[in-house]
N, C-alpha and C positions, 0 to 999 in steps of 0.2 A: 488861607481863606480869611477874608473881613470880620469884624466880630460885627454884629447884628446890634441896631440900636432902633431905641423907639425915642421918634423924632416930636413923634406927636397923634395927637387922637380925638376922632371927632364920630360924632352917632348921628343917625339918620333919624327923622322926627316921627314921632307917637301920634297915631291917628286912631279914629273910631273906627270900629267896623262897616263897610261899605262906604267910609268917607273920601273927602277927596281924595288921600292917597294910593285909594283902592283900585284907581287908574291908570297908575303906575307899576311898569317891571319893577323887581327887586335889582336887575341889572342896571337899572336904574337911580336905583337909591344909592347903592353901593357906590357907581361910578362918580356921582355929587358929593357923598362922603369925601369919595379917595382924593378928587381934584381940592377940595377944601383942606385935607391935610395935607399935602403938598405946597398951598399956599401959605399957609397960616406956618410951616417949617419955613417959609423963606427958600426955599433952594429950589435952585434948578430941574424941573422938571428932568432931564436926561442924565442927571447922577442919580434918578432914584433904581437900583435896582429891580427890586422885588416891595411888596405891598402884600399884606397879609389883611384881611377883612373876614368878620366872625359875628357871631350872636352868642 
């Protein structure tokens, strides 16, 4: 089995209650996060196995 590495880490942005982001899925946020750490690691999208996302 691979040993598990943290490549890199990015957070979704702080909004006011009923502000713009209140327009927004959470499945949404999440998936902007995840594509931004992916770029920001430099690597190929299709070596990443697994992505873990949390609060």
């Amino acid at each position: 089995m691979a040993e598990p590495v943290i490549v890199e880490a990015a957070r979704t942005p702080i909004g006011k209650r009923n502000g713009w982001l209140s327009g927004l899925h959470p499945t949404e946020l999440l998936s902007a996060a995840q594509i931004e750490v992916v770029k920001r690691a430099g690597i190929d999208p299709v070596d990443v196995e697994q992505i873990v996302g949390g609060c």
